[in-house]
N, CA, C and O atoms as a Tinker XYZ file with bonds, in Angstrom:
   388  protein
     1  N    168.150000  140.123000   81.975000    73     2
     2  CA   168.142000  141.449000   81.381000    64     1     3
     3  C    166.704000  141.831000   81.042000    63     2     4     5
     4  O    165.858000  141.056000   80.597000    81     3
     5  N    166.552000  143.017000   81.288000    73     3     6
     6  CA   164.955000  143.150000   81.473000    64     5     7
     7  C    165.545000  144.875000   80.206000    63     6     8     9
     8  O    166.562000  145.558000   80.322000    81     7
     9  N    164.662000  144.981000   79.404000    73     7    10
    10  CA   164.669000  145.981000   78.479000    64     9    11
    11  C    163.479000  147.078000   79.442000    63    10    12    13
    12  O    162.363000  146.662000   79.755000    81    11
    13  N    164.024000  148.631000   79.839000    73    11    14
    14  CA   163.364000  149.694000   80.521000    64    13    15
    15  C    163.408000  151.299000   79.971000    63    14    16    17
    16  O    164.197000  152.113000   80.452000    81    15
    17  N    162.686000  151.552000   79.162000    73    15    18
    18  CA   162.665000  152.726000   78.092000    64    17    19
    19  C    163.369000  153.904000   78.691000    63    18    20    21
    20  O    163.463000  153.983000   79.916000    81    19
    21  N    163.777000  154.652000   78.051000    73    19    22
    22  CA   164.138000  155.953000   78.259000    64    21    23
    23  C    163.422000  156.949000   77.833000    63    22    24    25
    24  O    163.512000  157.093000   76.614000    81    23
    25  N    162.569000  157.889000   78.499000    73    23    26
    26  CA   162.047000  158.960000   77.618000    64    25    27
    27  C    162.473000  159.784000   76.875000    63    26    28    29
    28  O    161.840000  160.311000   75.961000    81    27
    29  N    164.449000  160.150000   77.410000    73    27    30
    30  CA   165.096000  160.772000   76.546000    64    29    31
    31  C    165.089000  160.308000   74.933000    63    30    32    33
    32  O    165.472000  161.069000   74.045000    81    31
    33  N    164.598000  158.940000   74.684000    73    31    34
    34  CA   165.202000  158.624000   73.155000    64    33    35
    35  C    163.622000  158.378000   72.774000    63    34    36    37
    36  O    163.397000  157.598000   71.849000    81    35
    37  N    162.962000  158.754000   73.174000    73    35    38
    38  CA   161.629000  158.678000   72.674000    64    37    39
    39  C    160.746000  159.682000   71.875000    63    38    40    41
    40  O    160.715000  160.614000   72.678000    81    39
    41  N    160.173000  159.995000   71.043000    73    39    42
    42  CA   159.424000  161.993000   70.556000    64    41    43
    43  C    157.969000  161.748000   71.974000    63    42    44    45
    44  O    157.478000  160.680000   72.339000    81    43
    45  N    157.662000  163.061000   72.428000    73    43    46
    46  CA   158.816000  163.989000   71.484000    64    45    47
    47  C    159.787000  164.705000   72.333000    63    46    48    49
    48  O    159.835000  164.864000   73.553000    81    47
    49  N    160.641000  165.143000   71.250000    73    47    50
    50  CA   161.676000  165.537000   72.084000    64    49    51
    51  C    162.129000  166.391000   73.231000    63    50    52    53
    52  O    161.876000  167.586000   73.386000    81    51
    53  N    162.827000  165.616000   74.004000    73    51    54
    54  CA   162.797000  166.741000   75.073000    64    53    55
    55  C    163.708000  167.770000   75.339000    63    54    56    57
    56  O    164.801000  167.344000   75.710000    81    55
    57  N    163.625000  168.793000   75.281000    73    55    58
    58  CA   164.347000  170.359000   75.411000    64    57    59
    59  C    165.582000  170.096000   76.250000    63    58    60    61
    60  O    165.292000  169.628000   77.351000    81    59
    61  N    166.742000  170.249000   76.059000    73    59    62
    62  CA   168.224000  170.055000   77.000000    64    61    63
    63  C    168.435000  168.913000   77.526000    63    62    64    65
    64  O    169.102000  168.891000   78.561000    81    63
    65  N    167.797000  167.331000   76.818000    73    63    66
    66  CA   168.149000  166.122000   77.205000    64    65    67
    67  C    168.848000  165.735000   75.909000    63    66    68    69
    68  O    168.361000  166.128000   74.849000    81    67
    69  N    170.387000  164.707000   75.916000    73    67    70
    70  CA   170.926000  164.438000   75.246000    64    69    71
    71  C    170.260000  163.324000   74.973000    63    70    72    73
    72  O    169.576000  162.803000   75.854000    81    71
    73  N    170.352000  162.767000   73.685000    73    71    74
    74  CA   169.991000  161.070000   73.578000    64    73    75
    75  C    169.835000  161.114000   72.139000    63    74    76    77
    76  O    169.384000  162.111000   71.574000    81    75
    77  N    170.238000  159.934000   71.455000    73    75    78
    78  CA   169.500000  160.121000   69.958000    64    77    79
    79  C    167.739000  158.789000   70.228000    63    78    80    81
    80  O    167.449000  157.940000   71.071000    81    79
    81  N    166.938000  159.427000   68.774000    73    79    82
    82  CA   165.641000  159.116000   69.138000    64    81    83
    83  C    165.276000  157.892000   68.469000    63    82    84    85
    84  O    165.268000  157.985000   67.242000    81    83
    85  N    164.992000  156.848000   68.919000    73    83    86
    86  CA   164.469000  155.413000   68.674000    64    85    87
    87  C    163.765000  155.541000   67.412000    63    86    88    89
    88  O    163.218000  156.639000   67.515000    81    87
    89  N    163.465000  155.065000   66.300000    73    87    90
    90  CA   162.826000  154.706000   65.200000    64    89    91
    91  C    161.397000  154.645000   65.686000    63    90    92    93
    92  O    161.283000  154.528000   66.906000    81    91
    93  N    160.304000  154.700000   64.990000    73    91    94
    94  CA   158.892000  154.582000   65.614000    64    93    95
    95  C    158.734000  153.185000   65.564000    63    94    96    97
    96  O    158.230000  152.720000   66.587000    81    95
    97  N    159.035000  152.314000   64.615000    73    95    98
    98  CA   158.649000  151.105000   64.917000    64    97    99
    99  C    159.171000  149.730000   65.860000    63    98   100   101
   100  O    159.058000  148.506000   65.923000    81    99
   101  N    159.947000  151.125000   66.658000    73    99   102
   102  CA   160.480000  149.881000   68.109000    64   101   103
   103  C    159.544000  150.144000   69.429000    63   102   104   105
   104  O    159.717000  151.100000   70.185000    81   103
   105  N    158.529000  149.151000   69.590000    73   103   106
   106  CA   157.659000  148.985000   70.705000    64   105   107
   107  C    158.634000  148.314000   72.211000    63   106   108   109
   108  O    159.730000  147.762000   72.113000    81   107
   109  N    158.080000  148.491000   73.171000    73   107   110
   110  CA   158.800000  147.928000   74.237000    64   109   111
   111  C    158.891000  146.040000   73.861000    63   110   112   113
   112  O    159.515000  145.273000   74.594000    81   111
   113  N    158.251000  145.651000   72.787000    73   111   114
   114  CA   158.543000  144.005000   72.723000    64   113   115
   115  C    159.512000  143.840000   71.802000    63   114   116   117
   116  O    160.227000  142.843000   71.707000    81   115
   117  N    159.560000  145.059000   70.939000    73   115   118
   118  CA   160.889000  144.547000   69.929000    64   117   119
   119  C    162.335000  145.041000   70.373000    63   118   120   121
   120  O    163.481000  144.632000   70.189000    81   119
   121  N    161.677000  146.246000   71.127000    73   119   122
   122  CA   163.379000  146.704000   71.864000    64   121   123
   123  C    164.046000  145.098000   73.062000    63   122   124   125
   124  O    165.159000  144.572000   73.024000    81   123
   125  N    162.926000  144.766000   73.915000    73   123   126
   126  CA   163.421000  143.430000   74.349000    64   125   127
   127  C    163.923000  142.444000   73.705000    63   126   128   129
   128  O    165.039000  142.029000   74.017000    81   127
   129  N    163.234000  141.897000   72.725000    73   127   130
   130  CA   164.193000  140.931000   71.642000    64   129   131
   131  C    165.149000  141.880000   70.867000    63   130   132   133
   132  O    166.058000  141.255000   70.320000    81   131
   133  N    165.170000  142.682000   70.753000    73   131   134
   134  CA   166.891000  143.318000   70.351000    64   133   135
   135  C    167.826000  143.456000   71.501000    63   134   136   137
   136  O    169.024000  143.719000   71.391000    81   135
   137  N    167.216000  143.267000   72.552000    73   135   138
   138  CA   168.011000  143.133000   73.899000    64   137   139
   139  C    168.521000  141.974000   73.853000    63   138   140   141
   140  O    169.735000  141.803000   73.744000    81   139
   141  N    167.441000  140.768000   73.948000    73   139   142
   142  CA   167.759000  139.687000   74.293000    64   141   143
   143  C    168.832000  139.165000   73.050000    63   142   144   145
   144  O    169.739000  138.413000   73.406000    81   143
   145  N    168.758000  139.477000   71.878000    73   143   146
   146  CA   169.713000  139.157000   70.698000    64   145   147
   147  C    170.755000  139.651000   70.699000    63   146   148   149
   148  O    171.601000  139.144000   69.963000    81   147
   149  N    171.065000  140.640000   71.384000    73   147   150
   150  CA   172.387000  141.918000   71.538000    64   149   151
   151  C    173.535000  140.841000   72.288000    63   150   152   153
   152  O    173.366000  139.890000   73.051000    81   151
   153  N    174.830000  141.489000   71.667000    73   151   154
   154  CA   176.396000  140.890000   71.543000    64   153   155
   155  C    176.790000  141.792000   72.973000    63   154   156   157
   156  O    176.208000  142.876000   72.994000    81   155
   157  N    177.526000  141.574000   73.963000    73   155   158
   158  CA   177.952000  142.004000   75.305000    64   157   159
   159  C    179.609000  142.250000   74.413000    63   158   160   161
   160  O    180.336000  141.516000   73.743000    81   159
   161  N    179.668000  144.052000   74.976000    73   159   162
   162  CA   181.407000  144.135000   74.895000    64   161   163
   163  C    181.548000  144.829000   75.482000    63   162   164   165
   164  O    181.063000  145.912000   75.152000    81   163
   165  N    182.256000  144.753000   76.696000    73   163   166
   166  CA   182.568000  145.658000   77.630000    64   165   167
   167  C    180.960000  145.870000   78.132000    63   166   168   169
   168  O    180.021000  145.154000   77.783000    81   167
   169  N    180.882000  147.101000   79.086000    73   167   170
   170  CA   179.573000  147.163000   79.527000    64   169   171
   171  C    178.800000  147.942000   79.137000    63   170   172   173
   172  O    178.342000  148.917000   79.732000    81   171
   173  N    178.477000  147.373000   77.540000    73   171   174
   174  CA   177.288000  147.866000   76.363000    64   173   175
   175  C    177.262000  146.822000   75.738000    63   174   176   177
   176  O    178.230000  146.085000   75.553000    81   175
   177  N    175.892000  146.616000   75.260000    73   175   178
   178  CA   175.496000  145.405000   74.275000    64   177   179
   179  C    174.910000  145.921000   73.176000    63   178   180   181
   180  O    173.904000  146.623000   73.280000    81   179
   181  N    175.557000  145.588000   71.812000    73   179   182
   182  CA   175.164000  146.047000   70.521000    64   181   183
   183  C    174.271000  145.508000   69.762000    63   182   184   185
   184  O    174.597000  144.328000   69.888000    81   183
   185  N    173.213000  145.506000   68.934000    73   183   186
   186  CA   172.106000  144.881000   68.250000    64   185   187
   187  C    172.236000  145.533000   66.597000    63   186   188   189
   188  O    173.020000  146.401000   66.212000    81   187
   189  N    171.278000  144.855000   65.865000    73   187   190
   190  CA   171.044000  145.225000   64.742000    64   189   191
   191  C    169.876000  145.177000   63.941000    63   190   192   193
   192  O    169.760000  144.063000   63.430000    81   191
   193  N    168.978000  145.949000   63.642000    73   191   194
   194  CA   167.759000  145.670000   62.777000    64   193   195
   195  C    167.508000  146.314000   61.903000    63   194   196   197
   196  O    167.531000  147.510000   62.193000    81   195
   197  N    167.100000  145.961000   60.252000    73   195   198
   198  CA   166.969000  146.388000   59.149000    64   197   199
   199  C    168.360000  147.497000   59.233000    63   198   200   201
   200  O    168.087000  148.667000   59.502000    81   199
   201  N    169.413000  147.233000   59.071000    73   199   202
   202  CA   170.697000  148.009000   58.907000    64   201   203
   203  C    171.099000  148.568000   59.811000    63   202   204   205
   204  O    172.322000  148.559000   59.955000    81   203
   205  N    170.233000  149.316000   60.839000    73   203   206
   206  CA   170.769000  149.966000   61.839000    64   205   207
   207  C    171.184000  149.644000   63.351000    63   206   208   209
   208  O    170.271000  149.288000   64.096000    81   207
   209  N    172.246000  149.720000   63.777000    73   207   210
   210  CA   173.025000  149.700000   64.910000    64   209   211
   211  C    172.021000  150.258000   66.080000    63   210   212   213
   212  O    171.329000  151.260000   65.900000    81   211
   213  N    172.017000  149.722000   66.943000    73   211   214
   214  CA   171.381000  149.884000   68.539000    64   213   215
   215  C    172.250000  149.222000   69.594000    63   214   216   217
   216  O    172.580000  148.042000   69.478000    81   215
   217  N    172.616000  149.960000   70.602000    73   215   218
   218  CA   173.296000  150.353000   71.653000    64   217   219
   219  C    172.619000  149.903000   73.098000    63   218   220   221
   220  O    171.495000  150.402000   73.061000    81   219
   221  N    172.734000  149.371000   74.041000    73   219   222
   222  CA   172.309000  149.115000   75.276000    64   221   223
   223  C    173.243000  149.563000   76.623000    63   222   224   225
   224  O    174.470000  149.464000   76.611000    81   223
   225  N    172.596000  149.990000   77.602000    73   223   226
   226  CA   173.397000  149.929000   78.373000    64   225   227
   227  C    172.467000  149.550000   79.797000    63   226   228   229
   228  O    171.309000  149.145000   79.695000    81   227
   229  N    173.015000  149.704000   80.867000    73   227   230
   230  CA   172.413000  149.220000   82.262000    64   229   231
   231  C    172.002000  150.008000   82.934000    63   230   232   233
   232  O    172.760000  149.758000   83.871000    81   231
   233  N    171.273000  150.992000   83.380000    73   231   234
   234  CA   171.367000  152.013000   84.034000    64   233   235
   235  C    170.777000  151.387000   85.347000    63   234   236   237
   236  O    171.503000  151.682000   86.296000    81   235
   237  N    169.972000  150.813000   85.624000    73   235   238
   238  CA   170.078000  149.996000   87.559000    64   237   239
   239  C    170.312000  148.426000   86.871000    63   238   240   241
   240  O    170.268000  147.919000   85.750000    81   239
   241  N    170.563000  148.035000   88.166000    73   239   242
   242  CA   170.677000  146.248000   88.423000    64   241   243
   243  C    170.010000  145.542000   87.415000    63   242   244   245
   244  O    168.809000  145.505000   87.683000    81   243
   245  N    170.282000  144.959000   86.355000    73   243   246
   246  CA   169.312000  144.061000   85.330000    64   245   247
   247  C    168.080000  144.892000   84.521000    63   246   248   249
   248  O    167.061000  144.374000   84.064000    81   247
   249  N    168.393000  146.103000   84.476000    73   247   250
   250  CA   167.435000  146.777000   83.687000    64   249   251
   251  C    168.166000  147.508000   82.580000    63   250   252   253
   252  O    169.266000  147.702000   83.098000    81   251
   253  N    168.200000  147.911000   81.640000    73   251   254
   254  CA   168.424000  148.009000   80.402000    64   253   255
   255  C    168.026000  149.210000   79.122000    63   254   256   257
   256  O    167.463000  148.915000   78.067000    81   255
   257  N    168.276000  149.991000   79.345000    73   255   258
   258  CA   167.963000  151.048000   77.866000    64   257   259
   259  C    168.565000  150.972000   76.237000    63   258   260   261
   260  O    169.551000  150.264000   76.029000    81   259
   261  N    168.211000  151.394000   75.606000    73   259   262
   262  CA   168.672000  151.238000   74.448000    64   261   263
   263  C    168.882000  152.406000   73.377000    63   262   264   265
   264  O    168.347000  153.492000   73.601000    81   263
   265  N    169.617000  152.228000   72.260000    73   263   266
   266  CA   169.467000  153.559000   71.225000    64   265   267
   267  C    169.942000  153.663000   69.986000    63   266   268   269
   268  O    171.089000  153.217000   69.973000    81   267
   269  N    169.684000  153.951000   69.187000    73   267   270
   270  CA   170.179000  153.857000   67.693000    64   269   271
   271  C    171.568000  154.531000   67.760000    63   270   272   273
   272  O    171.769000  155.666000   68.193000    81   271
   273  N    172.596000  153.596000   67.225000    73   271   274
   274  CA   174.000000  154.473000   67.102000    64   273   275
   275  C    174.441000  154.243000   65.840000    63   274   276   277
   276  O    173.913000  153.460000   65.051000    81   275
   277  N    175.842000  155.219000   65.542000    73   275   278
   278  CA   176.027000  155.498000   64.068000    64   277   279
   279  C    176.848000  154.016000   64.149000    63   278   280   281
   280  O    177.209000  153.531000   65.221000    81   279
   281  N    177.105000  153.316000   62.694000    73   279   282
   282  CA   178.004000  152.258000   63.241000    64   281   283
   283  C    179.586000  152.331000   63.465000    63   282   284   285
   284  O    180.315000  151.360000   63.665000    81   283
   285  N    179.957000  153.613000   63.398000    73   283   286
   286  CA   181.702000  154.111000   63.997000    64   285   287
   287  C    181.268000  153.557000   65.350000    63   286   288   289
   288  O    182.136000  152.780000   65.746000    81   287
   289  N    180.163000  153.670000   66.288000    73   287   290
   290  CA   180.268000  153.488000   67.721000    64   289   291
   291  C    180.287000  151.956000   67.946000    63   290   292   293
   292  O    180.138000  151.535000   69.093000    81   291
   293  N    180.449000  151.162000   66.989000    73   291   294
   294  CA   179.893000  149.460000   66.857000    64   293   295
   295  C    181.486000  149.280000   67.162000    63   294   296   297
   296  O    182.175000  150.225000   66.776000    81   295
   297  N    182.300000  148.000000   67.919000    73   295   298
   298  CA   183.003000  147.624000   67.640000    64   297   299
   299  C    183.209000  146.961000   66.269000    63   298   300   301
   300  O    182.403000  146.235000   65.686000    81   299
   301  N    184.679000  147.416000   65.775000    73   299   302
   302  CA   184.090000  146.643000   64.063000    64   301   303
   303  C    184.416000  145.525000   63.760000    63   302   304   305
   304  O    184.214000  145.120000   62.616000    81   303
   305  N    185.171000  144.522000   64.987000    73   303   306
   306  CA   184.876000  143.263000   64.497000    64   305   307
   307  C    183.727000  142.555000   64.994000    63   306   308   309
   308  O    183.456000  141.377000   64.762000    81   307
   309  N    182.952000  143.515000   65.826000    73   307   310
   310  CA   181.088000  142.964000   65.917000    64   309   311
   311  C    180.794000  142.907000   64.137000    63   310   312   313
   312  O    180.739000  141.895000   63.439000    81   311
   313  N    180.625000  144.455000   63.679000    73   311   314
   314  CA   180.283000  144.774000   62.483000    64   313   315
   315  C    180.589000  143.928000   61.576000    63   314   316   317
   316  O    179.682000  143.456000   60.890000    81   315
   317  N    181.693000  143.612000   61.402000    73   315   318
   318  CA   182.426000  142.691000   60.632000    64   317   319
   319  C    181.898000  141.498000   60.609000    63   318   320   321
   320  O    181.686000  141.013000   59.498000    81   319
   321  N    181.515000  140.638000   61.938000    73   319   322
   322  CA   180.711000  139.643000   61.983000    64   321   323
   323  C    179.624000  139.733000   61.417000    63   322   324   325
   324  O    179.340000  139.022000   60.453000    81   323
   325  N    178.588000  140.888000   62.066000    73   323   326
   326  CA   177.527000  141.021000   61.178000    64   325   327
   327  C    177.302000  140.843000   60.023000    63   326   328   329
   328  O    176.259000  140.376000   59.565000    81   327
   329  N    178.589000  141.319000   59.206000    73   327   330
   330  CA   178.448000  141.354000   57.652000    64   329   331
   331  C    178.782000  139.778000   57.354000    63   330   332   333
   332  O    178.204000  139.143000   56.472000    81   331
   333  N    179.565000  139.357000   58.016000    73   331   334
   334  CA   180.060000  137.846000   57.338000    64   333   335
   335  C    178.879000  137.248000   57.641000    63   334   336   337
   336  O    178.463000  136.799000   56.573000    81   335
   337  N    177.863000  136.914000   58.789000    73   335   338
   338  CA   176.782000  135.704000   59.027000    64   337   339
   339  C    175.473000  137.065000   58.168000    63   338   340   341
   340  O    174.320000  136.642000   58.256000    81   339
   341  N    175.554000  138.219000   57.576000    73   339   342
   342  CA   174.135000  138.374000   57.000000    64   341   343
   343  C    173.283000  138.722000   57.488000    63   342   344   345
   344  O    172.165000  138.350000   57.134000    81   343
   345  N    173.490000  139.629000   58.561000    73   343   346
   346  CA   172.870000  140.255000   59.343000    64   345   347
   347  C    172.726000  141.532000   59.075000    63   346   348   349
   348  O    171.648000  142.069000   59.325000    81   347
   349  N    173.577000  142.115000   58.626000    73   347   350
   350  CA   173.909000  143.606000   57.876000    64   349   351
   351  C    174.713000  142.954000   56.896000    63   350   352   353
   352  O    175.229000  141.838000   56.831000    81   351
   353  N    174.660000  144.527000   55.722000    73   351   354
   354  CA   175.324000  144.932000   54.508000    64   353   355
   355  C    176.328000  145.524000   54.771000    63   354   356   357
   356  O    176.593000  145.929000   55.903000    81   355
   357  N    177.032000  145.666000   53.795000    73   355   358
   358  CA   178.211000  146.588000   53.584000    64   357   359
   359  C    177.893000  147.920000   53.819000    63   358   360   361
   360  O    178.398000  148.676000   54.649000    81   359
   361  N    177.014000  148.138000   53.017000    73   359   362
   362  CA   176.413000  149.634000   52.146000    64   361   363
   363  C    175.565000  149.961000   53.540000    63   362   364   365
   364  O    175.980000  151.110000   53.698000    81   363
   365  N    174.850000  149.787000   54.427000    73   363   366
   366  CA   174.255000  149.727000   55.113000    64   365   367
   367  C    175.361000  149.983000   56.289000    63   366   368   369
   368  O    174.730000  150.326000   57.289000    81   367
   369  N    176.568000  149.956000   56.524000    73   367   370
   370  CA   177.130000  150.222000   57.557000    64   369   371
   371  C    177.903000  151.496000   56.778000    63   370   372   373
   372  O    177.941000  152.538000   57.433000    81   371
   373  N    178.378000  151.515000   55.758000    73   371   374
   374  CA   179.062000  152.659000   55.438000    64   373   375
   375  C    178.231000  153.992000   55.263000    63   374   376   377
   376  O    178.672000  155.132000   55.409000    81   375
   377  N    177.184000  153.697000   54.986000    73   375   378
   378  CA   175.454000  154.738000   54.742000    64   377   379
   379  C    175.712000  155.474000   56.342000    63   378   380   381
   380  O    175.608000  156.637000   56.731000    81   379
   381  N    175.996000  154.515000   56.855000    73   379   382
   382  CA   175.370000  155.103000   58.274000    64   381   383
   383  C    176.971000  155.352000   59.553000    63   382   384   385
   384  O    177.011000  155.159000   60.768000    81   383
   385  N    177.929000  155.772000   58.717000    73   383   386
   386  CA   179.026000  156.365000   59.297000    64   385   387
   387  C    179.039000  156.874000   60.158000    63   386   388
   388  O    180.092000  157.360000   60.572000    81   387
């Protein structure tokens, strides 16, 4: 799995492209280790850093985009895990509905 940016989720924003926009402090080396750490369900892989939910998907052969999602889009017995091993909060997943 190779992590490959999207300009859609990047600022600034672009005029009639859907996407929500990456946090500033995800460089192409930390979006890869949130790749490489990300849970496979179905064909999206979910991550987590400082509270917030990130989303992956495949768009060619072994290449990889990513994106901040609300955590309703998390499967919630990922979430659920999260909260039991301490990876995320409670308050931190309900904040972000």
């Amino acid at each position: 799995m190779k992590y490959e940016g999207n300009p859609k989720h990047k600022e600034p924003w672009q005029p009639g492209r859907r996407g929500s926009l990456c946090p500033a402090g995800i460089d192409p080396r930390a979006a890869q280790r949130l790749l490489d750490d990300s849970v496979s369900e179905g064909a999206r892989r979910y991550a987590t850093l400082r509270g917030q939910a990130f989303c992956a998907q495949e768009h060619r052969a072994g290449f990889w985009h990513g994106y901040p999602v609300a955590w309703r889009e998390v499967p919630p017995a990922l979430w659920h895990e999260w909260i039991q091993n301490g990876l995320v909060k409670r308050s931190q997943v309900r904040s972000n509905w």
